[in-house]
C-alpha distance (Angstrom), angle and dihedral (degrees) to the residues before:
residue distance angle dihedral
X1 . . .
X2 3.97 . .
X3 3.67 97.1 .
X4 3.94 89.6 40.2
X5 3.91 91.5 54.1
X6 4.25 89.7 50.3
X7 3.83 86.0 59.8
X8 4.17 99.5 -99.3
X9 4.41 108.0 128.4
X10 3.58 104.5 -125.2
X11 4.20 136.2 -176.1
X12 3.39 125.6 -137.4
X13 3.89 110.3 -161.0
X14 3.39 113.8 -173.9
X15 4.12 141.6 180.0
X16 3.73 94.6 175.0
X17 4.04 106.3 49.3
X18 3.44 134.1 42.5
X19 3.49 131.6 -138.4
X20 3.71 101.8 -100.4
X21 4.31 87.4 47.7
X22 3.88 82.8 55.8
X23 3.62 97.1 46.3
X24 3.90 89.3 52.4
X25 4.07 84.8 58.8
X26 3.77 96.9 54.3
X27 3.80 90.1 45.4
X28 3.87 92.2 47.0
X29 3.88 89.8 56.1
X30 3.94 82.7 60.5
X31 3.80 105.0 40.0
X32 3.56 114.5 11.5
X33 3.82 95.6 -174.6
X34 4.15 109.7 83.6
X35 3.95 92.3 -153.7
X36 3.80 93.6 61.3
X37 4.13 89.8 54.0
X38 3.56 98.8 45.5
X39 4.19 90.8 48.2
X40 4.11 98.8 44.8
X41 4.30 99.2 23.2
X42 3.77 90.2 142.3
X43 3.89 92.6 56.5
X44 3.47 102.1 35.9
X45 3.72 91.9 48.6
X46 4.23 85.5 55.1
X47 3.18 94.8 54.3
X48 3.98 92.6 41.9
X49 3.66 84.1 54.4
X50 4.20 88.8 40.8
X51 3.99 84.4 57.2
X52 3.74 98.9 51.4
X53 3.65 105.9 48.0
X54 3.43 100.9 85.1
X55 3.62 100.1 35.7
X56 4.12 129.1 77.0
X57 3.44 112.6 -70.0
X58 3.94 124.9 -107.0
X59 3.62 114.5 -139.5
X60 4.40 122.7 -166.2
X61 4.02 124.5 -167.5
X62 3.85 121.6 167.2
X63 3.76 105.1 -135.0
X64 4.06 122.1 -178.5
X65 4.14 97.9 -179.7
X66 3.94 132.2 56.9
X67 4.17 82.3 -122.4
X68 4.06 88.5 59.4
X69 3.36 85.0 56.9
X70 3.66 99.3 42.7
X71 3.69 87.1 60.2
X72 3.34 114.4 46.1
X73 3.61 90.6 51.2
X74 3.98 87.4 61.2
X75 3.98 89.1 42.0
X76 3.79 92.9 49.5
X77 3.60 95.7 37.5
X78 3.49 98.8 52.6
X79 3.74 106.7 31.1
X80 4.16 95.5 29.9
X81 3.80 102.8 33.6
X82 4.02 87.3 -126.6
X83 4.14 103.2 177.2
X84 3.68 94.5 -179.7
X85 4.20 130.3 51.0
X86 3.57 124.6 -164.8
X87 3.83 117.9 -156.8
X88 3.89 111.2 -164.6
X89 3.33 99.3 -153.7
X90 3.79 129.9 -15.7
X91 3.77 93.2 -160.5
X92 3.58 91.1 66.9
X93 3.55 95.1 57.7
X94 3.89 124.8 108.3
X95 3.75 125.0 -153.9
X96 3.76 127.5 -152.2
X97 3.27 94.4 -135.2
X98 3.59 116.4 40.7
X99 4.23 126.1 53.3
X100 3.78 110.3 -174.0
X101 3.88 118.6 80.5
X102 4.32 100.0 -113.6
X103 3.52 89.5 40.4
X104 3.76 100.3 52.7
X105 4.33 88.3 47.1
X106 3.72 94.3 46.0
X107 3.90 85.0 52.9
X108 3.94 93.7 40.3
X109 3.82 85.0 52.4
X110 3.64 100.1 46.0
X111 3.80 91.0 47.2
X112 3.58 98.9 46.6
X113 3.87 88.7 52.9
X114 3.64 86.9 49.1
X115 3.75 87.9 54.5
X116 4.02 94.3 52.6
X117 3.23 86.3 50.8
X118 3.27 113.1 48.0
X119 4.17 94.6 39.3
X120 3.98 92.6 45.7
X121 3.98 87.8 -121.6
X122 3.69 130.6 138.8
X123 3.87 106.7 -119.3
X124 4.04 115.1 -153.6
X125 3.93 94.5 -168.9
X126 4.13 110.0 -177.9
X127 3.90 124.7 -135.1
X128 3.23 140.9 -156.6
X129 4.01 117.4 -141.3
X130 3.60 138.4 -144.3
X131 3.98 121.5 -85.6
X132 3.86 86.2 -126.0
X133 3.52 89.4 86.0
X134 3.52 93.9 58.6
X135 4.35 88.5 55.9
X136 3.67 95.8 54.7
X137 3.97 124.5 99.5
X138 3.87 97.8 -130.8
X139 4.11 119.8 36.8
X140 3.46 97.8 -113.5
X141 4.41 123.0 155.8
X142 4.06 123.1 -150.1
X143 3.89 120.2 -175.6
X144 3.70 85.9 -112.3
X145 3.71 93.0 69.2
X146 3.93 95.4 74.1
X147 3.59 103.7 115.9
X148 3.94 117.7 -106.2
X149 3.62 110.5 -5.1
X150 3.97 140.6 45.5
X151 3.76 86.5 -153.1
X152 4.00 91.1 76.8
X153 3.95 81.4 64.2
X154 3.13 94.0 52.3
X155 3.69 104.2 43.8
X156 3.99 99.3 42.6
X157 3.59 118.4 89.3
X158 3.71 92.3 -159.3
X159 3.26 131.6 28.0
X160 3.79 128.3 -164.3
X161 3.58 125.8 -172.4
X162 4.17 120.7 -158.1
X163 3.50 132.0 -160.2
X164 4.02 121.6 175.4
X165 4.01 115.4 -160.3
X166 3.31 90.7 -161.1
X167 4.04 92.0 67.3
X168 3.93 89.0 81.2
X169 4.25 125.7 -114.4
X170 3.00 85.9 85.0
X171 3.76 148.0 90.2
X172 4.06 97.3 -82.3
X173 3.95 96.2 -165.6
X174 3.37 92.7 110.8
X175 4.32 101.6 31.1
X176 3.85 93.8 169.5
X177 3.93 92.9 54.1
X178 3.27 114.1 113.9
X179 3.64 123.6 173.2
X180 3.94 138.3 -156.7
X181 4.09 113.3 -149.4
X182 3.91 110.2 -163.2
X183 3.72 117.1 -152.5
X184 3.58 115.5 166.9
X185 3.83 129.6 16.7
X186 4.00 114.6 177.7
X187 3.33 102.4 -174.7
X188 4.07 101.8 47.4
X189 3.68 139.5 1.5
X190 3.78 118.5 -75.7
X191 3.85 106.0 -109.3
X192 4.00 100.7 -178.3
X193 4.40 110.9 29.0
X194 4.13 69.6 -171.3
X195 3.52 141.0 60.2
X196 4.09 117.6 167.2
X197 3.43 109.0 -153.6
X198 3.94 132.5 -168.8
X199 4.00 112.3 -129.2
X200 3.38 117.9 -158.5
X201 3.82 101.1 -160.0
X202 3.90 96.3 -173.4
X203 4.08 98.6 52.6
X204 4.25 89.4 28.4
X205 3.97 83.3 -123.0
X206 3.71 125.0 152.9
X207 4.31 115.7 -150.4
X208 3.86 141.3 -177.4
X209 3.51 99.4 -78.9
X210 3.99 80.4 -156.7
């Protein structure tokens, strides 16, 4: 939504959401308080609409297998000049090909690296993470702790680790904190293993935690 709103075309592909569930996220960034959409939709949908015309556009597909995904990203490359991919989540991709659990991720990764790769796009593929992380004393993220396969390790360029204090089990003196744990960088050295981030639950914003 970010990258949309500085002008670059973007596609969200998603197995979790739906459309409408998405739509409620870019309205929320707008007006946070439920009561004011539901009494003046019309208007705030205008200006919504106002907004967004002269910024990049912000395209949504439900996929379900790694080939969905594979080809929308040509589609929306090619025919929408998309420059960034968002893949919500990997795990929940199926393969065609492939039945047990490791196999079908290790494929899912390899193929959507294929796909950045052979489009020229930036792929933002999300992860779920082992429950170990939860158990230990101090937050703390290792490459291992993608859920399922080593080979997402091994095929992401950059990996980025979150952890939201607000999501409870942990210590809540801080609720809006949300923090951004960077593991591996392949192309450069990591500069910050850290990055505190402000969450602003209500509006679904992220801020300088500084």
């Amino acid at each position: 939504i970010h990258q949309a709103d500085l002008g670059v075309n973007c596609l969200m592909l998603n197995a979790e959401m739906s459309a409408y569930e998405i739509g409620r996220r870019l309205i929320m960034h707008s007006f946070p308080n439920e009561s004011d959409w539901n009494d003046n939709r019309s208007d705030m949908l205008d200006w919504i609409k106002s907004q967004w015309s002269s910024k990049g556009k912000l395209y949504y597909r439900p996929v379900g297998t790694i080939e969905d995904v594979e080809n929308h990203i040509h589609n929306y490359v090619q025919k929408r000049g998309v420059q960034i991919v968002a893949v919500d989540y990997l795990q929940l991709l199926r393969s065609s090909t492939t039945n047990g659990r490791y196999e079908t991720v290790t494929e899912i990764s390899q193929r959507i690296k294929g796909a950045a790769r052979d489009n020229d796009v930036a792929i933002l593929a999300l992860c779920q993470v082992s429950r170990e992380v939860e158990r230990r004393e101090n937050i703390s993220f290792q490459g291992s702790d993608l859920r399922e396969s080593g080979q997402l390790e091994q095929d992401a360029d950059l990996i980025m680790f979150a952890w939201y204090y607000g999501r409870g089990g942990t210590d809540t003196a801080d609720p809006d904190r949300y923090d951004l744990f960077l593991a591996k960088r392949r192309n450069g050295p990591i500069r910050n293993e850290r990055v505190s981030l402000t969450f602003n639950s209500q509006r679904q914003w992220f801020h300088d935690g500084a």
